[in-house]
N, CA, C and O atoms as a GROMACS GRO file, in nm:
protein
  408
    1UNK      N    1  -0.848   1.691  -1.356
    1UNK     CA    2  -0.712   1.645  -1.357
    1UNK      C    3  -0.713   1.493  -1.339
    1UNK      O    4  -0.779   1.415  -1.271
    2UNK      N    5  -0.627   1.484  -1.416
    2UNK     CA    6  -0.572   1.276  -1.370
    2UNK      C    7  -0.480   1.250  -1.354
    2UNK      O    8  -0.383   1.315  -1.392
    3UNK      N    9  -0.474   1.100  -1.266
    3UNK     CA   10  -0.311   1.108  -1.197
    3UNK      C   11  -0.300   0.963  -1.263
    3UNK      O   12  -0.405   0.899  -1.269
    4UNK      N   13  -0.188   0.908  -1.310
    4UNK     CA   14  -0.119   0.799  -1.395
    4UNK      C   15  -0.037   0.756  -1.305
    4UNK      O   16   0.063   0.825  -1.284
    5UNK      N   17  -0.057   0.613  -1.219
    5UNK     CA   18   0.009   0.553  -1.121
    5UNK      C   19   0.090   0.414  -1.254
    5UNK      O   20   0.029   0.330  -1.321
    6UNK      N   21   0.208   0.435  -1.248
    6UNK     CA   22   0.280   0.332  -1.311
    6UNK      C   23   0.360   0.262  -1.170
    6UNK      O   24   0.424   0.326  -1.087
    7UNK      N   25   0.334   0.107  -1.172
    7UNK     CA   26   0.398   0.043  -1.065
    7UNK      C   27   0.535  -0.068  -1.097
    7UNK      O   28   0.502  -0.185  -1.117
    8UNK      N   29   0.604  -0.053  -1.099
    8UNK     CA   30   0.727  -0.177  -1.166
    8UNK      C   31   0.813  -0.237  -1.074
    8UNK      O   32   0.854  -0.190  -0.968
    9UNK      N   33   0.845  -0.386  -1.142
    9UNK     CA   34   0.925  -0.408  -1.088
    9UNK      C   35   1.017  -0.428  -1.204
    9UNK      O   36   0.985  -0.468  -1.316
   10UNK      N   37   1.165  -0.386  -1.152
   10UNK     CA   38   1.271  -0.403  -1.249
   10UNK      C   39   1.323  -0.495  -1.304
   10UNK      O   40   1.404  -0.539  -1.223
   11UNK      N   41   1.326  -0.559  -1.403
   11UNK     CA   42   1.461  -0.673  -1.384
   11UNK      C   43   1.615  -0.649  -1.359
   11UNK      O   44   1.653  -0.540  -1.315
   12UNK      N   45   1.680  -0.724  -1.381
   12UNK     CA   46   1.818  -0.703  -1.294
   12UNK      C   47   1.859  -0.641  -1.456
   12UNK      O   48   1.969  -0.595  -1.426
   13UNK      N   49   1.848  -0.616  -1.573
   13UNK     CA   50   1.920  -0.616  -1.710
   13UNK      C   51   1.923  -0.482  -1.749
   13UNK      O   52   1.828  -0.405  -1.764
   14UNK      N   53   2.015  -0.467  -1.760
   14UNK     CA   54   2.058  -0.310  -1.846
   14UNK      C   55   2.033  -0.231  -1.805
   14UNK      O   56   1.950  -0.160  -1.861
   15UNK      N   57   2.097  -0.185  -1.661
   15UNK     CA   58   2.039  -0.076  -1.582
   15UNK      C   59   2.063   0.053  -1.632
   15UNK      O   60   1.981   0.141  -1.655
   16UNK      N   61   2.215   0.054  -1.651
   16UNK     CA   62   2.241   0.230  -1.740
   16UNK      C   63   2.131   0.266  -1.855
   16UNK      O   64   2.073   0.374  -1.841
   17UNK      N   65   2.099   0.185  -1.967
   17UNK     CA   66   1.987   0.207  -2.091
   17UNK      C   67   1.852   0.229  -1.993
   17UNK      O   68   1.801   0.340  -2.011
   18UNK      N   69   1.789   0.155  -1.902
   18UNK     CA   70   1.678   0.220  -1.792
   18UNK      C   71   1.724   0.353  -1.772
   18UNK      O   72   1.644   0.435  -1.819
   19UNK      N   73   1.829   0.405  -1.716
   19UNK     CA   74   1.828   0.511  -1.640
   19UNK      C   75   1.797   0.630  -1.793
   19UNK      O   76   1.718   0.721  -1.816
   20UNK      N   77   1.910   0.564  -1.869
   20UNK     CA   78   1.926   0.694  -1.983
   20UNK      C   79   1.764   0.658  -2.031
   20UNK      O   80   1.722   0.756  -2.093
   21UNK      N   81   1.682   0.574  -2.025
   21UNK     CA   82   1.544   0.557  -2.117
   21UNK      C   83   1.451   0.662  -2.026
   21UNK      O   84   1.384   0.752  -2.075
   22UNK      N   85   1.459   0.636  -1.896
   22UNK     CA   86   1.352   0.709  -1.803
   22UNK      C   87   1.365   0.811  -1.803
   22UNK      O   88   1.271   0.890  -1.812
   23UNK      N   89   1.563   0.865  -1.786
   23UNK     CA   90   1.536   1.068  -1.833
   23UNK      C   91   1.515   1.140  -1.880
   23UNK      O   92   1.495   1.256  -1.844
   24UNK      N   93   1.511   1.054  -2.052
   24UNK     CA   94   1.457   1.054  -2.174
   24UNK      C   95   1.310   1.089  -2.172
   24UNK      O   96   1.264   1.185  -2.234
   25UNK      N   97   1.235   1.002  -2.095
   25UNK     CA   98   1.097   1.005  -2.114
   25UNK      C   99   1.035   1.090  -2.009
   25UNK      O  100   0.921   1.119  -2.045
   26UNK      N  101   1.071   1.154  -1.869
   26UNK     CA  102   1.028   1.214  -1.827
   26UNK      C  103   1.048   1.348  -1.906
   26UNK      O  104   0.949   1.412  -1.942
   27UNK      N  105   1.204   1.401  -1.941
   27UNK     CA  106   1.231   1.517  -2.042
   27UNK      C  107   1.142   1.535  -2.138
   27UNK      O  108   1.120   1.655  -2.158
   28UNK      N  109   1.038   1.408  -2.254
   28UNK     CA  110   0.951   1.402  -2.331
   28UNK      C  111   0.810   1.426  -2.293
   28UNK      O  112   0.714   1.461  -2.361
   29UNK      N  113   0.824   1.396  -2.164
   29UNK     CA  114   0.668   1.381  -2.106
   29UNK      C  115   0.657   1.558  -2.032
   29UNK      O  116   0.550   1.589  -1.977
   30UNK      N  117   0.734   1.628  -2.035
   30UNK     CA  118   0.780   1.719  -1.938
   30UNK      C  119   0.711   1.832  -2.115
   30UNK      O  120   0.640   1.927  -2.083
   31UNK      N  121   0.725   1.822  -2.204
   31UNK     CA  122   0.693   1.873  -2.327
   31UNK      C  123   0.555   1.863  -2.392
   31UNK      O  124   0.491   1.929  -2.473
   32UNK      N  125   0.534   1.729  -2.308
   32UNK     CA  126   0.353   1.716  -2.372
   32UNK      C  127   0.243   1.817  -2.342
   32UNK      O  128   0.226   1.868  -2.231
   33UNK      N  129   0.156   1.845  -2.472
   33UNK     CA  130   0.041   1.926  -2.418
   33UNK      C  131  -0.061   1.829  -2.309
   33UNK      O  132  -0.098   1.713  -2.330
   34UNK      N  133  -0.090   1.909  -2.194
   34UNK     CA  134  -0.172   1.858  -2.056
   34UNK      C  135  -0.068   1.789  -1.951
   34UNK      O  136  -0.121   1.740  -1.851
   35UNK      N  137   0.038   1.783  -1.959
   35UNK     CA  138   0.117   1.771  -1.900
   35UNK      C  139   0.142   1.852  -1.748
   35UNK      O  140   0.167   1.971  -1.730
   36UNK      N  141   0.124   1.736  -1.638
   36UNK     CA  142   0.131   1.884  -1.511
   36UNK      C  143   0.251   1.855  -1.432
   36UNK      O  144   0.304   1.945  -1.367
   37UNK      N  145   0.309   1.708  -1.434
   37UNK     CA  146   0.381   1.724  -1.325
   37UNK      C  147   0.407   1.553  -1.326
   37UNK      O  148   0.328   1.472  -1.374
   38UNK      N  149   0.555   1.514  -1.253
   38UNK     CA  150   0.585   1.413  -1.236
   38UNK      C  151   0.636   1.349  -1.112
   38UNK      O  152   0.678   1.446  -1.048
   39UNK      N  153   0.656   1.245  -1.042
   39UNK     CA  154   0.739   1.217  -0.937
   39UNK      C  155   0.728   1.046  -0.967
   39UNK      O  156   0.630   0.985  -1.010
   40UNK      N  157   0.847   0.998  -0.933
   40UNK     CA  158   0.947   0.874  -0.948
   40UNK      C  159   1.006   0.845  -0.818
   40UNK      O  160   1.072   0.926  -0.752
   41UNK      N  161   0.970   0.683  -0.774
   41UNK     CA  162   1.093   0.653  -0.686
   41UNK      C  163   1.110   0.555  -0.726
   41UNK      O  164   1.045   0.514  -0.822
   42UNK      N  165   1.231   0.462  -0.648
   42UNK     CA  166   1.247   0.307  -0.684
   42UNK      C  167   1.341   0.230  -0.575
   42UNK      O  168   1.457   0.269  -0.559
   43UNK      N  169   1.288   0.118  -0.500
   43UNK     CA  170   1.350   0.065  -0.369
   43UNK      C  171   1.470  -0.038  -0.444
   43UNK      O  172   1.482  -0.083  -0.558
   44UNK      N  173   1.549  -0.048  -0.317
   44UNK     CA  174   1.654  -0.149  -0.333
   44UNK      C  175   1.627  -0.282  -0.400
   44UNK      O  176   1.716  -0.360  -0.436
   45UNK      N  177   1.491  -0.302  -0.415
   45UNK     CA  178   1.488  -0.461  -0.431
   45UNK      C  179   1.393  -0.450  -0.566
   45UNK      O  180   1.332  -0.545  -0.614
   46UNK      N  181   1.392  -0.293  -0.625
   46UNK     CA  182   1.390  -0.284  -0.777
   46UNK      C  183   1.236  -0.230  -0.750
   46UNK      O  184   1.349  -0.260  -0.790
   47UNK      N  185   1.104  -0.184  -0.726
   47UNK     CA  186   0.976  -0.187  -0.729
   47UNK      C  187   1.002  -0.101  -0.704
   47UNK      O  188   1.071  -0.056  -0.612
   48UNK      N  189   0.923  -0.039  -0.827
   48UNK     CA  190   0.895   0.164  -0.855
   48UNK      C  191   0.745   0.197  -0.830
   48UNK      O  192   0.646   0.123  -0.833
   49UNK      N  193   0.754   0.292  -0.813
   49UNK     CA  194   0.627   0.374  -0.901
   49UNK      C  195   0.665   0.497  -0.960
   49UNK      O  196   0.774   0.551  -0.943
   50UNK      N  197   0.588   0.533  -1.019
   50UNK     CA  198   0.573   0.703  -1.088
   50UNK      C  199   0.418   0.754  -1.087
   50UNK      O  200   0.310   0.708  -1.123
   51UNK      N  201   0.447   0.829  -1.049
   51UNK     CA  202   0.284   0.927  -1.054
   51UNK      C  203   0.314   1.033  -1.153
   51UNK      O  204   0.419   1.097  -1.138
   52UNK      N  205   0.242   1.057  -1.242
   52UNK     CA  206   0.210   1.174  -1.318
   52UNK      C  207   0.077   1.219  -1.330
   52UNK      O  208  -0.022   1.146  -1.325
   53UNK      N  209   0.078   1.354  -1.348
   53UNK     CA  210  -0.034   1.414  -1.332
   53UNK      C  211  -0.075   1.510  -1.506
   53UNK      O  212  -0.005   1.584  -1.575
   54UNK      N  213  -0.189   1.471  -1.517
   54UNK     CA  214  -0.189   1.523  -1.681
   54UNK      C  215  -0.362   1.632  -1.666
   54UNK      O  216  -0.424   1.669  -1.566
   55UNK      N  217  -0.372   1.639  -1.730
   55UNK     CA  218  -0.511   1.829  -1.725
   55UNK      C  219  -0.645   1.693  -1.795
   55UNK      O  220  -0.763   1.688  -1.763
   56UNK      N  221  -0.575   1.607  -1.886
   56UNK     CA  222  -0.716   1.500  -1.922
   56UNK      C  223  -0.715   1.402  -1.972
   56UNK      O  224  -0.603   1.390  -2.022
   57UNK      N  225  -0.789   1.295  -1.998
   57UNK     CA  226  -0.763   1.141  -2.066
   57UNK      C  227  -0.724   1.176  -2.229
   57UNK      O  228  -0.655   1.103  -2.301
   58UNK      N  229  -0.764   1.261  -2.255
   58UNK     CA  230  -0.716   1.288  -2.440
   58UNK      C  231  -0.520   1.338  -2.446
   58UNK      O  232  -0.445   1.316  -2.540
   59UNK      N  233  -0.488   1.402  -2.323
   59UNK     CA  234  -0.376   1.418  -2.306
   59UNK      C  235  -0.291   1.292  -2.251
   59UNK      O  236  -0.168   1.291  -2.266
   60UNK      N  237  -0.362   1.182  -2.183
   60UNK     CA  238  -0.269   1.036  -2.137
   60UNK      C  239  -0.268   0.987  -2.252
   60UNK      O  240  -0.160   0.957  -2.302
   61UNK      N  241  -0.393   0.967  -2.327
   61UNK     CA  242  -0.390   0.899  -2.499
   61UNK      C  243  -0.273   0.961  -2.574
   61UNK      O  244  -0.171   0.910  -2.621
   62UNK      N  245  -0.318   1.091  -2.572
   62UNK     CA  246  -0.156   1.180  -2.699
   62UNK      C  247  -0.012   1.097  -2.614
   62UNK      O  248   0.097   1.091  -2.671
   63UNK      N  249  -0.030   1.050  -2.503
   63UNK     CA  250   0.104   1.022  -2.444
   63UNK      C  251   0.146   0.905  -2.463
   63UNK      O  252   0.264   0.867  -2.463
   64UNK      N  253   0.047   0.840  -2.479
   64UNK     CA  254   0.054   0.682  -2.491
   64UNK      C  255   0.090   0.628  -2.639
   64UNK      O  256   0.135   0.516  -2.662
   65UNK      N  257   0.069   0.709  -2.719
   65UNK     CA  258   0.038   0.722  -2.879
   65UNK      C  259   0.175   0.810  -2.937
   65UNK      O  260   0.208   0.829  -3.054
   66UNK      N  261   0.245   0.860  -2.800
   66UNK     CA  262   0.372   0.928  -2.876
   66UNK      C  263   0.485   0.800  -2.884
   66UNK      O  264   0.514   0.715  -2.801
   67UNK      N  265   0.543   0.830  -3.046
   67UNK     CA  266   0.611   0.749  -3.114
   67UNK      C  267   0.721   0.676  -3.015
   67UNK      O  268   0.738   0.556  -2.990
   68UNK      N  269   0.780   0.776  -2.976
   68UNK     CA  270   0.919   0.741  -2.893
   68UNK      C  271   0.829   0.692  -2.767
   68UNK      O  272   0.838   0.575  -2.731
   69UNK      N  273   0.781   0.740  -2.730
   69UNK     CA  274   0.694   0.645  -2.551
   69UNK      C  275   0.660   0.542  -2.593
   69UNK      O  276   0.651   0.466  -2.496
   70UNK      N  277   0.625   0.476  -2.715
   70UNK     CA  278   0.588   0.347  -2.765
   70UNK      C  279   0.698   0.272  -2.782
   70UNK      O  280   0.687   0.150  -2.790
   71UNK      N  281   0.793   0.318  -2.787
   71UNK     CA  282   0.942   0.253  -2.811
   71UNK      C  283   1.015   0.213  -2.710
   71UNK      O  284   1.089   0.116  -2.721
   72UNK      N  285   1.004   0.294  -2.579
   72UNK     CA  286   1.015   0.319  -2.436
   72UNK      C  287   0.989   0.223  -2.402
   72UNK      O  288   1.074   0.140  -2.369
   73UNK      N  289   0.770   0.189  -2.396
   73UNK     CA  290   0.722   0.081  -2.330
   73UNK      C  291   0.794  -0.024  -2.422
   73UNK      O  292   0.869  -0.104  -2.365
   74UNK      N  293   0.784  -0.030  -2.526
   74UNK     CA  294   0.795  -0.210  -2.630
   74UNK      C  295   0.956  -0.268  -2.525
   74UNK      O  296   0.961  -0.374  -2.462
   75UNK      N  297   1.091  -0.147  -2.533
   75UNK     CA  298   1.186  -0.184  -2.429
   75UNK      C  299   1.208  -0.256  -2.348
   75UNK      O  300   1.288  -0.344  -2.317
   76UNK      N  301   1.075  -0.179  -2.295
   76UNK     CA  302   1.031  -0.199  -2.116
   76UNK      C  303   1.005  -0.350  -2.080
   76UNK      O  304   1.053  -0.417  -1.989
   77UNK      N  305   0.888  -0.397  -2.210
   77UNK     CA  306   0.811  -0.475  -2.186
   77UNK      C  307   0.917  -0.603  -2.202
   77UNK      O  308   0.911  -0.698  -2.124
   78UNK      N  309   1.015  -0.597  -2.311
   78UNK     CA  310   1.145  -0.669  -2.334
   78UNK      C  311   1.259  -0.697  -2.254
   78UNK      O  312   1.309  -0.805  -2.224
   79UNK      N  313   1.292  -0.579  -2.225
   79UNK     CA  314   1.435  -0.568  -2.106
   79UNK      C  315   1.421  -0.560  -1.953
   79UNK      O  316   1.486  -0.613  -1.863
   80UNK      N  317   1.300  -0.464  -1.953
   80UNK     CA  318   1.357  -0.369  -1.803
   80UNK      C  319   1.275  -0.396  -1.694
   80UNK      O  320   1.324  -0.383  -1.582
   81UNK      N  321   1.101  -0.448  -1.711
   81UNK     CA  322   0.988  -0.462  -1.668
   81UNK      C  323   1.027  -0.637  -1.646
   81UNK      O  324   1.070  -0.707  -1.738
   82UNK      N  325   0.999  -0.690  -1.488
   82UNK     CA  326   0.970  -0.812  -1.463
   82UNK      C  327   0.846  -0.845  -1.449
   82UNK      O  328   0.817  -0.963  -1.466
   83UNK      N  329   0.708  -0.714  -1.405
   83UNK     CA  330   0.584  -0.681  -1.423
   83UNK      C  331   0.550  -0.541  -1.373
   83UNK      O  332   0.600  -0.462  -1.292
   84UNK      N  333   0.448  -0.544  -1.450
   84UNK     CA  334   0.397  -0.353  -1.384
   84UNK      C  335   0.254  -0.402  -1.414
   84UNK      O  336   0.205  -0.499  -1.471
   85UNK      N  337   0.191  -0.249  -1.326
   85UNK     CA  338   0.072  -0.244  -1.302
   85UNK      C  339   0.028  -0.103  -1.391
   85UNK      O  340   0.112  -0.019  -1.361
   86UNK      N  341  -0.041  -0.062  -1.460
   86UNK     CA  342  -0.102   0.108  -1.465
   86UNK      C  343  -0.203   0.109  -1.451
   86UNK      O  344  -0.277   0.025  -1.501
   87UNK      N  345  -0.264   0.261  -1.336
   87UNK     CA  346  -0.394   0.281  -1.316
   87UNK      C  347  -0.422   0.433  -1.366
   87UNK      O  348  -0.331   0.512  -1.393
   88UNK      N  349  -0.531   0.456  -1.374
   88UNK     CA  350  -0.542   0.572  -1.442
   88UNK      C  351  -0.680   0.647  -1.326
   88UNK      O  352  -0.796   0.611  -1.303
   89UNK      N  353  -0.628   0.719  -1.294
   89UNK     CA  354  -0.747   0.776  -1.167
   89UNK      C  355  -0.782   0.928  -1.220
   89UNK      O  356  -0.706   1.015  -1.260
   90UNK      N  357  -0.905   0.928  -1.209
   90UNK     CA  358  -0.976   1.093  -1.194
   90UNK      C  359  -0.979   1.130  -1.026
   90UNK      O  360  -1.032   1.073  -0.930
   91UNK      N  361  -0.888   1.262  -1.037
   91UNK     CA  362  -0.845   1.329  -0.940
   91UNK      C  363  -1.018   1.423  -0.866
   91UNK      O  364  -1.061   1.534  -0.897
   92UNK      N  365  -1.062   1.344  -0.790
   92UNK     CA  366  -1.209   1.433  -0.700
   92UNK      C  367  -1.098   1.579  -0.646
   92UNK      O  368  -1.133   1.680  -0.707
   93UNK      N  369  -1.035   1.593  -0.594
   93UNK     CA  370  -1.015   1.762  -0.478
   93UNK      C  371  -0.894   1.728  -0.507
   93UNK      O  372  -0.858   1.620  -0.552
   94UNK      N  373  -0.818   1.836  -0.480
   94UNK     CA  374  -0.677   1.856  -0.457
   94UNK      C  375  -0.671   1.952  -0.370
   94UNK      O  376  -0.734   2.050  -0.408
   95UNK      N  377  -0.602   1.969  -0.229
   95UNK     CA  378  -0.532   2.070  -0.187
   95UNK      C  379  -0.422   2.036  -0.097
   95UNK      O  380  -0.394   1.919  -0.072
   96UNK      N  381  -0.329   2.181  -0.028
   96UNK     CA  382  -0.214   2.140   0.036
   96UNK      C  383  -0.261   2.216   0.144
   96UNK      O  384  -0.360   2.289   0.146
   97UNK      N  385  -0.149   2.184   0.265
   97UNK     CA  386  -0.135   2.252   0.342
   97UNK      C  387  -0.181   2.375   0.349
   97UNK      O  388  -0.279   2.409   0.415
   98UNK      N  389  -0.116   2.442   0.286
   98UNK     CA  390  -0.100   2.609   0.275
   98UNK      C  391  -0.279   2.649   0.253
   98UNK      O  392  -0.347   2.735   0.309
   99UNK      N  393  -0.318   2.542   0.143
   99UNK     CA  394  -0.464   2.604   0.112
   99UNK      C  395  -0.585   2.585   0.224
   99UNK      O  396  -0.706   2.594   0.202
  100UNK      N  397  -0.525   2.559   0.346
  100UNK     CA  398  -0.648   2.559   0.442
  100UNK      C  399  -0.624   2.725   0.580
  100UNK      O  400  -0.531   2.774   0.644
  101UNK      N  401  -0.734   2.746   0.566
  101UNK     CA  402  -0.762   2.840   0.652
  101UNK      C  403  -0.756   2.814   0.786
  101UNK      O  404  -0.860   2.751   0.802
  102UNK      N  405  -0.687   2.824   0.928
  102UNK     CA  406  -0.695   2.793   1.043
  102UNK      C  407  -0.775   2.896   1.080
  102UNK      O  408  -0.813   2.907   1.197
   0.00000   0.00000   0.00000
């Protein structure tokens, strides 16, 4: 598994087209094959992240390479983004709570 850390900071411009672009793209990303899972926040003073979680690097590529997510970032990189960071991590263990034995 891999986890896709996107870090942003917002600019102050066109906040409604952000909101409608991001529900857009999680709804798109929510459809991709390897697709596992998403979570989003974003503070008062505009600096996000998003974590997504995808099954493999050939599935972040199909994501990166989808038409409309290319249209998303070019936006981003224009309107909405004052700077971002992306890291791309291979997930060693995963477990929760529940999965440990007392």
């Amino acid at each position: 598994m891999y986890l896709v850390v996107f870090m942003s900071q917002r600019s102050p411009s066109d906040p409604q087209g952000y909101d409608a672009m991001a529900a857009a793209m999680v709804a798109l990303a929510e459809r991709q094959p390897g697709f596992l899972r998403i979570e989003s926040w974003r503070d008062e003073a505009g600096f996000g992240c998003t974590l997504s979680w995808w099954q493999s690097e050939a599935a972040i590529a199909a994501w990166k390479a989808n038409a409309q997510h290319q249209a998303a970032q070019r936006l981003g990189r224009e309107r909405w983004y004052a700077d971002f960071e992306l890291q791309i991590c291979k997930v060693a263990r995963q477990y929760t709570m529940t999965d440990r034995k007392i």
